[in-house]
Each structure stands twice: as structure tokens, then as C-alpha cells.
C-alpha positions as CSV (number, residue, x, y, z in Angstrom):
1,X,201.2,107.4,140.2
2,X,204.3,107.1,138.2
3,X,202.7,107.4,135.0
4,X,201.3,111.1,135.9
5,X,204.7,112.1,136.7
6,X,206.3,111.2,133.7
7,X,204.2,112.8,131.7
8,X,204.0,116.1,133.5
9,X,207.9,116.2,133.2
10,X,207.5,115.6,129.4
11,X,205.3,118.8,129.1
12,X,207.7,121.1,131.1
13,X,210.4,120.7,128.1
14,X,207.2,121.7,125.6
15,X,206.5,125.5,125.0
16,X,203.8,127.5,126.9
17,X,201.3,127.7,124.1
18,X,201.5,123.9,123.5
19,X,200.7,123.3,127.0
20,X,198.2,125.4,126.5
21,X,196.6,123.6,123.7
22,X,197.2,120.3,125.7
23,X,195.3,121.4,128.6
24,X,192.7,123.2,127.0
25,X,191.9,119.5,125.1
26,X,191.8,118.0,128.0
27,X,189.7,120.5,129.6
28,X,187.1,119.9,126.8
29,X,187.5,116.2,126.8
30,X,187.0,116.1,130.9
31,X,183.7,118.5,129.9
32,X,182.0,116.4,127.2
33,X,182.6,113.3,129.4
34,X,181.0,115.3,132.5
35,X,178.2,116.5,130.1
36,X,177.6,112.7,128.5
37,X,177.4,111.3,131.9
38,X,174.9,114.1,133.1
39,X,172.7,113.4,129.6
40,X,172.9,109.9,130.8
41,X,171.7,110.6,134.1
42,X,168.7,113.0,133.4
43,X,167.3,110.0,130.7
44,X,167.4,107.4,133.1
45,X,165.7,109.0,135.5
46,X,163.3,110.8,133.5
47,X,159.7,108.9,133.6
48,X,159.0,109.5,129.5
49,X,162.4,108.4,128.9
50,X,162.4,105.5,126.7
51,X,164.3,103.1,129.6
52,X,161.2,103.2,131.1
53,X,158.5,102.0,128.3
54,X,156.7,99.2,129.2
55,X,155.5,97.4,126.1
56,X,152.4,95.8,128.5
57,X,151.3,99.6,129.2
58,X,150.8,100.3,125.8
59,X,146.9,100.9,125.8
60,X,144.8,98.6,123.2
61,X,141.4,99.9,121.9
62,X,138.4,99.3,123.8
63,X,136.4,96.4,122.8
64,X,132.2,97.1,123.1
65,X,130.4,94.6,125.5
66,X,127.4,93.7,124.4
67,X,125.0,93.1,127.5
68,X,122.1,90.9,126.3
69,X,120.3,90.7,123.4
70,X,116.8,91.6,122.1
71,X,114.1,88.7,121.3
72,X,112.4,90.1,118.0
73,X,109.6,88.6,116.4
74,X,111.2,87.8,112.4
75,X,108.1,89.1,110.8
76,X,107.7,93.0,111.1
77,X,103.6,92.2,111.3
78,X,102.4,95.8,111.5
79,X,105.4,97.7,113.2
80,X,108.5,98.0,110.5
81,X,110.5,98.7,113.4
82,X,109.9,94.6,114.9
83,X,108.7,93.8,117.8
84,X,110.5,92.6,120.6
85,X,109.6,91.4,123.7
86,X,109.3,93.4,126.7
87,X,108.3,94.2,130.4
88,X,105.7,96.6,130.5
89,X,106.8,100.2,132.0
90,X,110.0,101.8,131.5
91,X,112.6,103.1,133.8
92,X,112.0,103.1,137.5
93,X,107.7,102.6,136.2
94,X,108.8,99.0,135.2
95,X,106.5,96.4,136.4
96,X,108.3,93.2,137.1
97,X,105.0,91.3,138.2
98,X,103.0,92.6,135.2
99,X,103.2,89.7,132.0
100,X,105.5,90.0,129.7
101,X,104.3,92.2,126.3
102,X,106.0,92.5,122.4
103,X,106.8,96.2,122.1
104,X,108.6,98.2,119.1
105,X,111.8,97.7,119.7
106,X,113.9,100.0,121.8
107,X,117.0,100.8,120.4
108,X,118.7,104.0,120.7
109,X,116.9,104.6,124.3
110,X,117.0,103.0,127.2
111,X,116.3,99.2,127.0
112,X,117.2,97.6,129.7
113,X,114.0,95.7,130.3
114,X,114.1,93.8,127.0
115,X,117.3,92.3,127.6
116,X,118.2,88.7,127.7
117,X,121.5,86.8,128.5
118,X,122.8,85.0,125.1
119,X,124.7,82.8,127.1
120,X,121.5,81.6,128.8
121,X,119.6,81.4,126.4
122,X,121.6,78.9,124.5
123,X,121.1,76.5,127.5
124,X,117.4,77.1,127.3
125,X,116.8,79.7,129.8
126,X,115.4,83.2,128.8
127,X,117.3,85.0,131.6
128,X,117.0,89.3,132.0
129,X,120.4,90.1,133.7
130,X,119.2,93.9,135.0
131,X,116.7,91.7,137.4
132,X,118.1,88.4,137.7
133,X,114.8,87.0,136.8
134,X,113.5,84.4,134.4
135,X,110.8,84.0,132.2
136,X,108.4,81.4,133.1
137,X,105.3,80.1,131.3
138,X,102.3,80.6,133.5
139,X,101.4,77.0,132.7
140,X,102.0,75.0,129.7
141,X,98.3,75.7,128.2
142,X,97.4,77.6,124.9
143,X,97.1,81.0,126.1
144,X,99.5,80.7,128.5
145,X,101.4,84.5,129.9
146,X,104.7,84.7,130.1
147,X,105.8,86.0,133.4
148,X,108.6,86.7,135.5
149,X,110.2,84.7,137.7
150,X,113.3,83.7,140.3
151,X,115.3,81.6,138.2
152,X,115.3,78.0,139.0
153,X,115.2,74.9,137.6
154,X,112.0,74.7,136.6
155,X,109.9,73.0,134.1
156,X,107.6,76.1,132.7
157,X,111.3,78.2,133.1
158,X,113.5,75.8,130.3
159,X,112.8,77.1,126.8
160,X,114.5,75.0,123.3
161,X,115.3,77.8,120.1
162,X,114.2,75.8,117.3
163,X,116.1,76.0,113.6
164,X,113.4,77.5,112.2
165,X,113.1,80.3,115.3
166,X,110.0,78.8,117.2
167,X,110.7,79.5,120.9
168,X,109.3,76.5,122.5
169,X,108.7,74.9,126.1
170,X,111.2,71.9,126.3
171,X,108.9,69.6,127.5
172,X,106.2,70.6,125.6
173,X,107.0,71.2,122.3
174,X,103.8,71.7,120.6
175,X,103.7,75.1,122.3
176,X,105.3,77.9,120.6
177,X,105.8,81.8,122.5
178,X,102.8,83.3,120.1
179,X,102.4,86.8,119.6
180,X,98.5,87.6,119.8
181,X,96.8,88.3,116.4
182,X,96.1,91.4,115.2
183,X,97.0,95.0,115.1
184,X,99.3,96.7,117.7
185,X,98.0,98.8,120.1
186,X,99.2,102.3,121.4
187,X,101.9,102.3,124.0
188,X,102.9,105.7,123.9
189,X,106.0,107.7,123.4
190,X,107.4,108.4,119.5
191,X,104.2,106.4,117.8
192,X,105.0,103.3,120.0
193,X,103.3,99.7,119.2
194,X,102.6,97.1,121.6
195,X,100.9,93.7,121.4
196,X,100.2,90.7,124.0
197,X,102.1,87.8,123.6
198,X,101.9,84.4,125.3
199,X,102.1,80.4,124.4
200,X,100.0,79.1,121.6
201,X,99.8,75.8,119.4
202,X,102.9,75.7,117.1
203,X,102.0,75.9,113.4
204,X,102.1,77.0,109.9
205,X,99.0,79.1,110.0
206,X,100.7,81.1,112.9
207,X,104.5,81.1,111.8
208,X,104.7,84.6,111.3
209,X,103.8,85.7,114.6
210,X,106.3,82.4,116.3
211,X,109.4,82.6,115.0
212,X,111.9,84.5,116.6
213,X,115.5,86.0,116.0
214,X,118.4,87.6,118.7
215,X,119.2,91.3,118.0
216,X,122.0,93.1,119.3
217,X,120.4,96.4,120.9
218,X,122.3,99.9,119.1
């Protein structure tokens, strides 16, 4: 402590107003410090304060899931909306052991039951995710319905896309998934169109109502 006693005996010699000004600097050094480490104190410990920004929590825009796709018919036919295909019902009136239909597409409403899994379907398997079911040829005859089924691995149940869009039964190519000729029919709700649909010969005559495209539903 020799060093504060020395230099309080080298302030006694100075005049009053000096040690005035001395110890009134000091005062206002001692408070700036005291007020620094107090500004210091409240950031830290403040949960906005920028110590605390984690660069992982920094929140990314939201990326749209797409959850299954539409199986649309390339030709419009009769309905410039396209036809898709489609479980007949809607809602909780859905009927899962009814055969499958083509119905105007459903976008902008609830569409659930003309799903299928993309992923699936590139491993030849027409697969609705809201059911967990599959669609299965009835048999692999012309005029064949299309149903709904467990999934499994069966014969009538593996499906090949072809380049050109026919949807056809792997181990019988020759049969395409046909939309039935002809007009829609009435099915209801804003001006609705609906038309069978089931397994026919593949060929040129019929292209139009076998070739097929993926839609994203909107």
C-alpha cells in the first residue's frame, strides 16, 4: 500500500481547489467504469442481446410439400378441366370398395381421394397415401375395373408408365388403363363430369383416351 500513501502526501502540499478537481475526476472516472460494467452486465444477460444470437435459430422459409399427385388423362376429351382419376364419393361418402372412376379434376377443393404417391408410382405401383391402398386390376382382361386394394406384391397391383403416357399392366403390356368412350356423365357439384375407366387393348385408335400425365393438385 505504499504507493497510495505517497500519493496522498503529494496532494496535501497541492491547493484545496486542485484536490478538488483531482477528486471530482476520479469520482467521474470510478462512475463511467461502474456505469460501463453495469451496460456490460444488462447485455449479457439480456435474451435479445446480440451474445445470445444463434445463427442455427434463424428461421428459413417454409418449403410447400407436395402430397401425391393427380393421374390426368393428356387429352381434355369433353371436360377442358381434364379428367383425372378418382374414387367415387367425396369426403367421409367416399367409397373405397366402389371401382375406380375419371372425374374433372379437383383442384382448389378437397382431393384427397385422387391422390397418388410419385415415389411409388415410379416403382410401378399406383399407391393412394390417405388409404394406404393400391390400385389393382380386377383381372388382366379388356374391360377390366380398376379397384382398390391392400398393397402387396401382386401381379394385377404392378403398373409400367410408358414414354408416350400409356399406363400399362407390367406383365401384360398390351393392356393400357382406358378411359370408356364417349361423353361424360353428370357427377354433381359446380357442372362436374365423370366417366368409367378400366383396362382396354393399347392402340392408336384409342390414344387419346390412354395416355396419361402427373399433375401437381393447387
Amino acid at each position: 500500500m505504499s504507493g497510495d500513501t505517497h500519493l496522498v502526501s503529494m496532494h496535501l502540499d497541492v491547493p484545496n481547489k486542485t484536490i478538488v478537481i483531482i477528486v471530482s475526476t476520479t469520482l467521474i472516472a470510478w462512475v463511467l467504469v461502474a456505469a460501463c460494467t453495469s451496460s456490460e452486465g444488462r447485455d449479457s444477460a439480456t435474451p435479445g442481446g446480440a451474445s445470445d444470437v444463434n445463427p442455427t435459430e434463424v428461421a428459413e422459409p417454409e418449403q410447400a410439400i407436395v402430397e401425391g399427385v393427380f393421374l390426368r388423362i393428356i387429352e381434355p376429351l369433353d371436360e377442358a378441366r381434364g379428367y383425372c382419376i378418382d374414387i367415387p364419393g367425396h369426403l367421409a361418402g367416399v367409397r373405397l370398395d366402389s371401382p375406380l372412376q375419371v372425374h374433372t379434376c379437383k383442384h382448389g377443393i378437397w382431393n384427397q381421394d385422387g391422390r397418388f404417391d410419385a415415389d411409388a408410382l415410379e416403382n410401378g405401383v399406383l399407391r393412394m397415401p390417405e388409404y394406404e391402398l393400391c390400385l389393382q386390376a380386377e383381372n388382366s382382361s379388356n374391360g377390366a375395373r380398376l379397384l382398390l386394394r391392400s398393397c402387396a406384391q401382386e401381379e394385377l397391383q404392378r403398373w409400367e408408365l410408358q414414354d408416350a403416357g400409356q399406363i400399362v399392366l407390367a406383365a401384360f403390356p398390351q393392356r393400357c388403363i382406358t378411359v370408356a368412350d364417349g361423353p361424360g356423365r353428370d357427377a354433381g357439384g359446380p357442372q362436374y363430369l365423370m366417366q368409367s375407366v378400366g383396362l382396354d387393348s393399347c392402340t392408336q385408335q384409342a390414344s387419346d383416351r390412354q395416355r396419361w400425365t402427373t399433375t401437381i393438385p393447387r
